[in-house]
C-alpha positions in Angstrom: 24.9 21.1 -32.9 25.8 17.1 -32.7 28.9 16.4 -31.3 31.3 15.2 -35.0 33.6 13.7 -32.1 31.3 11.4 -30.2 33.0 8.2 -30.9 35.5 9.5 -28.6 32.9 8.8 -25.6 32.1 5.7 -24.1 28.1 5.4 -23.1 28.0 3.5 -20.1 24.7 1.4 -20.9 25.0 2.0 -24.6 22.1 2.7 -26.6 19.7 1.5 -23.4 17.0 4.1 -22.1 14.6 4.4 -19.3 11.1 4.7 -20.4 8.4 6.6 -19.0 7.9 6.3 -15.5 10.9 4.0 -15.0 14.4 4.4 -13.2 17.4 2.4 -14.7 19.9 1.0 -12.0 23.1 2.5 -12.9 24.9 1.4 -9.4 23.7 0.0 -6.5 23.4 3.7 -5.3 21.9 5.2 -8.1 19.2 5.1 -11.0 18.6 7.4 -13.9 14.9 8.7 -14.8 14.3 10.2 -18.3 11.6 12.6 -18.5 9.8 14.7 -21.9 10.0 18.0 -22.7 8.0 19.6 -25.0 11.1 21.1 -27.5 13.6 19.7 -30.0 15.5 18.6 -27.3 12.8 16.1 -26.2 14.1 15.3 -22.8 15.3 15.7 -19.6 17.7 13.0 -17.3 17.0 12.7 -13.7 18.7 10.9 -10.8 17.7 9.2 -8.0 20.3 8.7 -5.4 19.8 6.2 -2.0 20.6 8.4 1.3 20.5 7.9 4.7 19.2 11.9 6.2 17.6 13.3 9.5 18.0 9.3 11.2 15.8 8.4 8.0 16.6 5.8 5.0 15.7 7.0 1.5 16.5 9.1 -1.6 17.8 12.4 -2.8 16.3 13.5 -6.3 18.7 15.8 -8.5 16.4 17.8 -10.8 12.7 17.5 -11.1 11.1 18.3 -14.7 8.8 20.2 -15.7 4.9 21.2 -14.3 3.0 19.1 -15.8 0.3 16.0 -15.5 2.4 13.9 -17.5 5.8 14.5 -16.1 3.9 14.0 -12.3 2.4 10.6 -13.5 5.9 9.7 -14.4 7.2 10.5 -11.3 4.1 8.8 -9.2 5.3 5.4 -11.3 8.9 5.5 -10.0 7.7 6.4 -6.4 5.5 3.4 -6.8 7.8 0.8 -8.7 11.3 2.1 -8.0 11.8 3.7 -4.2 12.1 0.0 -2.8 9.4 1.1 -0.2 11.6 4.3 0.9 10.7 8.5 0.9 12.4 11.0 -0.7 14.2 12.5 1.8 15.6 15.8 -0.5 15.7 17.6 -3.9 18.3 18.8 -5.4 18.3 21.5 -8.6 21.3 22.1 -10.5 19.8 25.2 -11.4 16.7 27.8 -12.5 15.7 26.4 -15.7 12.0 24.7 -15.8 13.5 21.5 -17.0 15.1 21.4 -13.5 13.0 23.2 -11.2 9.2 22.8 -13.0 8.1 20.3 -10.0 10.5 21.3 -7.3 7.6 22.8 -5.5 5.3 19.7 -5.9 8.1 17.3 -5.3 8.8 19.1 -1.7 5.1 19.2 -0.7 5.1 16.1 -1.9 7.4 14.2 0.4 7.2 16.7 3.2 11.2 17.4 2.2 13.7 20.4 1.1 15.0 22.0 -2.2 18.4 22.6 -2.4 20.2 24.8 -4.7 22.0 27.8 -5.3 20.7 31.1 -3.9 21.3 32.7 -7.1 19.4 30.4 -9.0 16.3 30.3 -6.4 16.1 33.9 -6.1 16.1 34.0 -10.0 13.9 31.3 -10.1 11.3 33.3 -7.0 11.4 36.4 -10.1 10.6 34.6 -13.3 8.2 32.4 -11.9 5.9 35.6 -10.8 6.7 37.3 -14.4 9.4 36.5 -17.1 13.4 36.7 -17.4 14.8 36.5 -20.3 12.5 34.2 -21.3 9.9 36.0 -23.4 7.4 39.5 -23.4 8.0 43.0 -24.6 11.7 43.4 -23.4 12.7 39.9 -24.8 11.3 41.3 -28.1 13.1 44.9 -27.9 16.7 43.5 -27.0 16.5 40.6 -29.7 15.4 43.5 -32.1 18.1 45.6 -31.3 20.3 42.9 -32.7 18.7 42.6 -35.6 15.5 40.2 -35.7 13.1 42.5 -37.6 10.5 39.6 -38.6 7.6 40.9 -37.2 6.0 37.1 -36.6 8.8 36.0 -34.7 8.8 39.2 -32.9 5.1 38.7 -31.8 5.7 35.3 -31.0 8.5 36.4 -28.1 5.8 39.1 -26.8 3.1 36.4 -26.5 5.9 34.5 -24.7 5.4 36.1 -21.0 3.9 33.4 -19.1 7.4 30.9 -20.7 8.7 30.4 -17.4 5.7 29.9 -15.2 3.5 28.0 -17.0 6.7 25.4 -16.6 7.4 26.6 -13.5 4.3 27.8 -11.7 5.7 28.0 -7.7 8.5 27.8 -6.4 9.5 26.6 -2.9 9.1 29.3 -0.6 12.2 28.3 1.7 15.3 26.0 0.4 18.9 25.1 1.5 21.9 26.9 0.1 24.7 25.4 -1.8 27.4 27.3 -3.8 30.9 26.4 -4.8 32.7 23.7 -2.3 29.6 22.9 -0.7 30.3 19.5 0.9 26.7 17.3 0.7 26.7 14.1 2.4 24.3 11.3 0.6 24.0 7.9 1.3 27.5 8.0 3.4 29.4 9.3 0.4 30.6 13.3 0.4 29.3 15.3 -2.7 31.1 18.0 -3.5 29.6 21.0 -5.2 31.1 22.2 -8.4 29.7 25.6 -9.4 29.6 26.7 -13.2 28.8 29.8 -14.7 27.5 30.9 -18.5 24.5 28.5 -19.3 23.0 29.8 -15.8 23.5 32.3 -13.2 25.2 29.2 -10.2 24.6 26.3 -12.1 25.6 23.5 -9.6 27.3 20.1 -10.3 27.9 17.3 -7.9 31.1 15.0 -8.0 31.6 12.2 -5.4 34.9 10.7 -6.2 33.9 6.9 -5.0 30.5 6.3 -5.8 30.1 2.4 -6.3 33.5 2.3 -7.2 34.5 4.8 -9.4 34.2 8.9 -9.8 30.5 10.6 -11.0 29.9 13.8 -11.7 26.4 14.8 -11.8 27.1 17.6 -14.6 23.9 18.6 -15.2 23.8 20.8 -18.2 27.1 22.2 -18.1 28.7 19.5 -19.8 26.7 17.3 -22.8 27.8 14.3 -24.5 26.0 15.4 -28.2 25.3 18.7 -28.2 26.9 22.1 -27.1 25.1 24.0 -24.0 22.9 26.8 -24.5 25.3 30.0 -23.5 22.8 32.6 -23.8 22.5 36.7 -23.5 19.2 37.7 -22.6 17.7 41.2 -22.1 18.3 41.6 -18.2 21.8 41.7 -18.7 22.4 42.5 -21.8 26.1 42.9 -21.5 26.8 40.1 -20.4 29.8 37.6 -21.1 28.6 34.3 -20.7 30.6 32.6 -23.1 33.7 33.1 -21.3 32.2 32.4 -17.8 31.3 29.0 -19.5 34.8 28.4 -21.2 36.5 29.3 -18.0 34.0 27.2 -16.1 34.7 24.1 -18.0 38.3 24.3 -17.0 37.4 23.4 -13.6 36.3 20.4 -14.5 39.7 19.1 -16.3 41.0 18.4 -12.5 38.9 15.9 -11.7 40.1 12.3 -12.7 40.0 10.8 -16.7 37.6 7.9 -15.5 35.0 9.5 -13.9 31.2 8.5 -15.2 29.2 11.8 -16.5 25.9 12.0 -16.2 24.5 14.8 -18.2 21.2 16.4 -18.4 20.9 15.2 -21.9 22.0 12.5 -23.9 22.8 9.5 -22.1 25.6 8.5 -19.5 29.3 8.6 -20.9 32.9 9.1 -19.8 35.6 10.9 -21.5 35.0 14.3 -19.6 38.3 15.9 -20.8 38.1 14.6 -24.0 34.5 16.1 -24.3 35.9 19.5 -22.6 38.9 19.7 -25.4 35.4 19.2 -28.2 33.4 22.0 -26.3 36.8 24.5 -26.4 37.3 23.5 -30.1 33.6 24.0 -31.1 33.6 27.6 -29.5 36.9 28.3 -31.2 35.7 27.6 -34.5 32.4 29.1 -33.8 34.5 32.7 -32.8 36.5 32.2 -36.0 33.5 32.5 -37.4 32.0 35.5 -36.4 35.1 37.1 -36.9 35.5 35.9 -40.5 31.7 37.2 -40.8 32.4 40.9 -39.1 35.5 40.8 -41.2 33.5 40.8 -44.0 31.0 43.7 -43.1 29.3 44.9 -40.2 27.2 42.4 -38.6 24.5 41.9 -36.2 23.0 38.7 -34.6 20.4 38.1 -36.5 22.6 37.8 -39.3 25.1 35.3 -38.1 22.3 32.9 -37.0 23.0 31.1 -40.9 26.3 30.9 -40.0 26.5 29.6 -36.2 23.1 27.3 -37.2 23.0 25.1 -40.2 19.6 23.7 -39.6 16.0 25.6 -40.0 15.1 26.8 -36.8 12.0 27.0 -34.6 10.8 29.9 -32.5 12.1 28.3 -29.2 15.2 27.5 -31.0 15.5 30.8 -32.5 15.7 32.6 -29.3 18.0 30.1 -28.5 19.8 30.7 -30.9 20.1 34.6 -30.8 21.1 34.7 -27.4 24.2 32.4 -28.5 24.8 34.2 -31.2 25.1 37.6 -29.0 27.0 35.6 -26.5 29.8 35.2 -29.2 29.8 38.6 -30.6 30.0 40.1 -26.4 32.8 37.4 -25.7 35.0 39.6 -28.8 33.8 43.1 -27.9 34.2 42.5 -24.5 38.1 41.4 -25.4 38.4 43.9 -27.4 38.5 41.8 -30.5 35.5 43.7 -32.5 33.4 47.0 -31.9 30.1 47.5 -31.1 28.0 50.4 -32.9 24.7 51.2 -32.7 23.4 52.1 -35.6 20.4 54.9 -36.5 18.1 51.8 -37.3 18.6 50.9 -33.3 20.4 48.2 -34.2 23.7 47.1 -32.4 26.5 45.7 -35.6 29.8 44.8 -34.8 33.0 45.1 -36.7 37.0 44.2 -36.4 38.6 47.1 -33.6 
């Protein structure tokens, strides 16, 4: 959903954008790559940061993109036009998702260099690239149909969608470097610190350096957007999970580092006003739980039936599953509380209701 707030955010180069196969100076240390996707949300941001690693000059990358020919042209432009000569010395992924990790493998082999992450996330990442999580097939299917999405088109659709992960993410490095929560990463002579979140992934990591060029940066990643809210899904391997209140207790975290520092999200385009954009997140869940508690209220009530009243728009088949796994996060986050009740019903499907 766009962000009704926004003019409360300050874009740091406006309405300015890299294009394909460029990298936009954003300080002398680092530049900003914009990458396509193939969904609504159309793109991906990626950073390039200048290091100094191993006695060597060059850069680290923070996320990679997704597998494919056009996303590696892109990248073979900026190593041509934009490395000032240097290697890329590491890779960095926030977390598992393809949009992050799709060309960690060829990046490394690439450059001879090593993918750091979480070990949650790579493990995760080691699984659903050799078969699916969460992401599509039979058990996708059965768990979104157990909270109510009964169109039988749709439902084929999710079992045709096995291969979703590694077709965007077809290898995965087989070694990498750990980093978790308080991980201090040293790049370019700065100290990163690690800032782990939880909800829209497994370990998602952020990075925060409190003097980069001059000022604080946070490398957030996809835990906090400028425009839209981030993805806090439920999907069929844990299928009780809480995620929405891992994410909203995440977010927290991120109120203690200083008013001024420069965001650079995942999507959308560099801003600051982090805790103003923290107090729209908490507000936007808040309504959206009013909601589903107005809607339960009313009458028993699955997922599938609140996806007209968490999504005003017409939604796609990506967007849909999208969207359900939101829409169970919500209802979990009240049962869980013990604000509603979960029943399931002889049609095997799970409603929920007031307690």
């Amino acid at each position: 959903m766009a962000n009704p707030r926004e003019s409360e955010l300050h874009y740091l180069l406006g309405d300015t954008l890299p294009g394909p196969g460029e990298a936009l100076d954003l300080a002398p240390s680092v530049r900003w790559v914009r990458m396509g996707l193939p969904f609504a949300l159309d793109h991906i941001n990626l950073w390039l940061l200048r290091d100094h690693l191993d006695g060597r000059d060059g850069w680290t990358i923070v996320d990679c993109g997704i597998a494919s020919d056009d996303t590696r042209a892109n990248w073979e432009r900026v190593f041509a036009e934009r490395l000032d000569g240097l290697p890329v010395l590491r890779v960095i992924a926030t977390h598992f998702h393809p949009d992050h990790l799709g060309l960690a493998h060829w990046l490394t082999e690439r450059w001879g260099c090593r993918l750091w992450m979480s070990a949650t996330d790579f493990n995760l990442a080691r699984l659903a690239s050799s078969s699916t999580v969460g992401m599509g097939g039979a058990a996708a299917a059965a768990f979104f149909g157990s909270h109510g999405l009964t169109d039988p088109e749709s439902l084929q659709k999710i079992r045709e969608r096995a291969d979703y992960y590694p077709k965007m993410v077809p290898v995965v490095p087989a070694s990498f470097r750990r980093v978790m929560d308080g991980t201090e990463v040293e790049i370019g002579g700065r100290t990163w610190y690690c800032v782990a979140g939880y909800g829209h992934a497994p370990e998602h990591i952020s990075l925060f350096c409190p003097d980069a060029d001059g000022a604080p940066l946070l490398i957030s990643g996809d835990m906090v957007l400028p425009r839209i809210s981030t993805n806090v899904s439920v999907v069929d391997v844990e299928p009780e999970a809480d995620p929405l209140t891992l994410y909203l207790n995440s977010l927290a975290r991120y109120l203690a580092l200083p008013a001024n520092t420069r965001v650079l999200p995942s999507h959308g385009k560099p801003f600051t006003g982090l805790h103003e954009r923290i107090d729209q997140l908490r507000e936007h869940h808040d309504e959206r739980l009013s909601e589903v508690m107005v809607a339960c209220t009313a009458e028993p009530t699955h997922a599938a039936g609140l996806l007209s009243v968490l999504f005003k728009r017409k939604l796609d088949l990506h967007q849909t599953t999208f969207a359900m796994g939101e829409a169970i996060a919500h209802l979990n986050a009240l049962w869980l509380q013990g604000d509603l009740v979960r029943e399931l019903g002889a049609d095997g499907v799970y409603r929920f209701r007031p307690a």
